[in-house]
C-alpha positions as CSV (number, residue, x, y, z in Angstrom):
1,X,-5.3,-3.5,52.8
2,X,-3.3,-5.8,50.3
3,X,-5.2,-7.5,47.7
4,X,-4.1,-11.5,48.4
5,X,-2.4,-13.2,45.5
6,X,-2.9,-16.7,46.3
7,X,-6.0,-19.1,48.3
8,X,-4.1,-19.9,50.9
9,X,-3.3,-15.8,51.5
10,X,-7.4,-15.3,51.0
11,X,-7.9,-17.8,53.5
12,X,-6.1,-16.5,56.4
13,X,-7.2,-13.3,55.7
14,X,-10.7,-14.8,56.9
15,X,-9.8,-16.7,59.5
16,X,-8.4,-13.4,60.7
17,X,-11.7,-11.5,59.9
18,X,-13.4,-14.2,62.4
19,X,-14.4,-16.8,59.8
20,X,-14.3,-20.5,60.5
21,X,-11.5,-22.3,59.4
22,X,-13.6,-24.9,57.2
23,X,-15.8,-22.4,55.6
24,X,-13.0,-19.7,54.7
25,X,-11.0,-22.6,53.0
26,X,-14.2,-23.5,51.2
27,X,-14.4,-19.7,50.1
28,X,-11.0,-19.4,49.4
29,X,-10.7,-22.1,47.4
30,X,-13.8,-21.4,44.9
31,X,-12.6,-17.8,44.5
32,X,-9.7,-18.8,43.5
33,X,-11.3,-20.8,40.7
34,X,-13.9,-18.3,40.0
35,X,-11.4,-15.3,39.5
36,X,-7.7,-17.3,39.2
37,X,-6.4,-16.5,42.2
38,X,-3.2,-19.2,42.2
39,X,-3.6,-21.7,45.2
40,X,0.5,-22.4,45.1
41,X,3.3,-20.8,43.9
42,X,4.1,-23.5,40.9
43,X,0.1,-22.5,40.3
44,X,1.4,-19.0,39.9
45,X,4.0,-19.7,37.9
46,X,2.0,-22.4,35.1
47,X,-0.2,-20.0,35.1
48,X,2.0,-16.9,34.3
49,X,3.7,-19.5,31.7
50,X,0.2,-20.3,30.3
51,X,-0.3,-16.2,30.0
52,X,2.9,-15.9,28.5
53,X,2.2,-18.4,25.7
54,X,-1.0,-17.1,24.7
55,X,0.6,-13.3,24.6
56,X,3.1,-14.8,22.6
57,X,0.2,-16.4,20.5
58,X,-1.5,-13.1,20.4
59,X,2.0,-11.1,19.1
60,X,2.8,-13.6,16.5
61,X,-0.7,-13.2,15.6
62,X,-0.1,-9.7,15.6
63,X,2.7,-9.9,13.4
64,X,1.3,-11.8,11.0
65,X,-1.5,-10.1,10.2
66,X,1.3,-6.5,9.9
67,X,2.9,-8.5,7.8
68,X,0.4,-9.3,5.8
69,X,-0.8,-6.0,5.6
70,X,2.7,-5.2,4.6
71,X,2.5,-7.7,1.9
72,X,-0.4,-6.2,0.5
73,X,0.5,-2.4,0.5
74,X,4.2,-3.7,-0.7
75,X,2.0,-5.4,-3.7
76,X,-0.2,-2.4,-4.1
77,X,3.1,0.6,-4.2
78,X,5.0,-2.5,-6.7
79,X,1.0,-2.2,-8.8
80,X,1.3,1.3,-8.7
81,X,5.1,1.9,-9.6
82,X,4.3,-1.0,-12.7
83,X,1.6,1.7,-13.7
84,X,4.0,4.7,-13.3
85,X,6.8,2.8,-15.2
86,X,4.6,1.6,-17.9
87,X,3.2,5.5,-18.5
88,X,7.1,6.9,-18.7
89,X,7.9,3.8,-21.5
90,X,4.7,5.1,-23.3
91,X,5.9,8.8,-22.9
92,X,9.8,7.3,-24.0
93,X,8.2,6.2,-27.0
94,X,6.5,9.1,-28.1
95,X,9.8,11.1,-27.4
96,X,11.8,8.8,-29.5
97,X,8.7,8.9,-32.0
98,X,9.2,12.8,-31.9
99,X,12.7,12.5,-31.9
100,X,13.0,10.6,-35.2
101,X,10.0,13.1,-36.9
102,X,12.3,16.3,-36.0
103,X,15.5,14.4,-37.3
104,X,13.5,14.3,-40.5
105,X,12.8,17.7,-40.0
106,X,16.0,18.6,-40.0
107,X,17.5,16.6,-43.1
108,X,14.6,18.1,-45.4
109,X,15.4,21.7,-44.1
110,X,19.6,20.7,-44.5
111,X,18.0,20.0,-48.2
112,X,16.3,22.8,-48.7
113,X,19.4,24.7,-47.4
114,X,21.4,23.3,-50.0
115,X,19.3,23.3,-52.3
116,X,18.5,27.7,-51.7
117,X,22.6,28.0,-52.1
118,X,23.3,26.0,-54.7
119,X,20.1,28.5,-56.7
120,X,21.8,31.4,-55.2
121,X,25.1,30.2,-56.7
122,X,23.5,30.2,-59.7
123,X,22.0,33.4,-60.3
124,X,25.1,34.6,-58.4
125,X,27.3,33.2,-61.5
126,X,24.8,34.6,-63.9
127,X,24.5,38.1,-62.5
128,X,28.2,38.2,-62.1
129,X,28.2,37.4,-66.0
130,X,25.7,39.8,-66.9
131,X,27.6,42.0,-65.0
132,X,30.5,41.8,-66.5
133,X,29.0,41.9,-70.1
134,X,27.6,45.3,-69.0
135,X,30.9,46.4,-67.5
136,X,32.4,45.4,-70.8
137,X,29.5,47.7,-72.9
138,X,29.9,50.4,-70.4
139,X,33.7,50.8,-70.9
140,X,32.8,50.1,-75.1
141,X,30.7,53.0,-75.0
142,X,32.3,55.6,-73.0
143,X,35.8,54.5,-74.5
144,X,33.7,55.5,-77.9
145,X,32.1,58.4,-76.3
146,X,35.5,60.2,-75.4
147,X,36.7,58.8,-78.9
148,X,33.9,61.3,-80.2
149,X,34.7,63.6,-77.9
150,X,38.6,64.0,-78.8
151,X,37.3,63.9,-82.3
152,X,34.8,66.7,-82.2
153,X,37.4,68.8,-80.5
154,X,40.1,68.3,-83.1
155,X,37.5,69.0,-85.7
156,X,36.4,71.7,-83.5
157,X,40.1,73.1,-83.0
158,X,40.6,72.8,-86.8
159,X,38.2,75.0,-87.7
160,X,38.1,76.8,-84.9
């Protein structure tokens, strides 16, 4: 058996059953306000017009309060990125901070660089003097040394 849509449906359905006329109208009729039931098809359709405006009601309730929530977590991740941001211009800082120590680094140890070659150069010069002096001995002496030599053997061969 159907379930009837409208009074006037519920109605006959009585009167078929057996019920009087009068009292299945009566019956109908406060059913139908009790649990809706539409008495008339332009009943039917205010109220499917009334449902319809409170769904719609209810979804742009709906989306409101999504969009709010949106909002929020939107605000929260732009919170979280300001945090995450501010931390990598802190850590940018203390780069550039390192940066500009090793920099300094580097120009003291280019000084002490030049500084080591330019002493090198130095005793380089003066080695390569004293070196030369000694060359200048050493040839002295052994020039004298075969001078003595040649002379011994001539005295040698003279009397000899």
């Amino acid at each position: 058996m159907a379930v009837p849509t409208d009074a006037l449906e519920l109605a006959n359905d009585l009167i078929d059953c057996g019920m009087p006329r009068e009292h299945a109208e009566v019956l109908a009729a406060k059913l139908s306000e009790k649990f809706g039931l539409a008495a008339s098809e332009e009943d039917l359709d205010r109220r499917l017009a009334s449902e319809r405006e409170l769904s719609d009601a209810r979804f742009e309730a709906l989306l409101e309060r999504i969009d709010a929530r949106f909002d929020r977590a939107k605000a929260e991740m732009d919170a979280r990125f300001a945090q995450v941001d501010a931390r990598f211009d802190q850590m940018d800082a203390r780069l550039d901070q390192m940066d500009a120590r090793l920099d300094q680094m580097d120009a003291r140890f280019d000084q002490a660089r030049s500084e080591t070659n330019a002493r090198f150069e130095l005793y380089d010069a003066k080695h390569y003097a004293r070196f030369a002096e000694f060359e200048v001995k050493v040839y002295r002496a052994v020039a004298i040394g075969t001078g003595l030599v040649l002379a011994a053997i001539s005295i040698w061969g003279a009397f000899g």
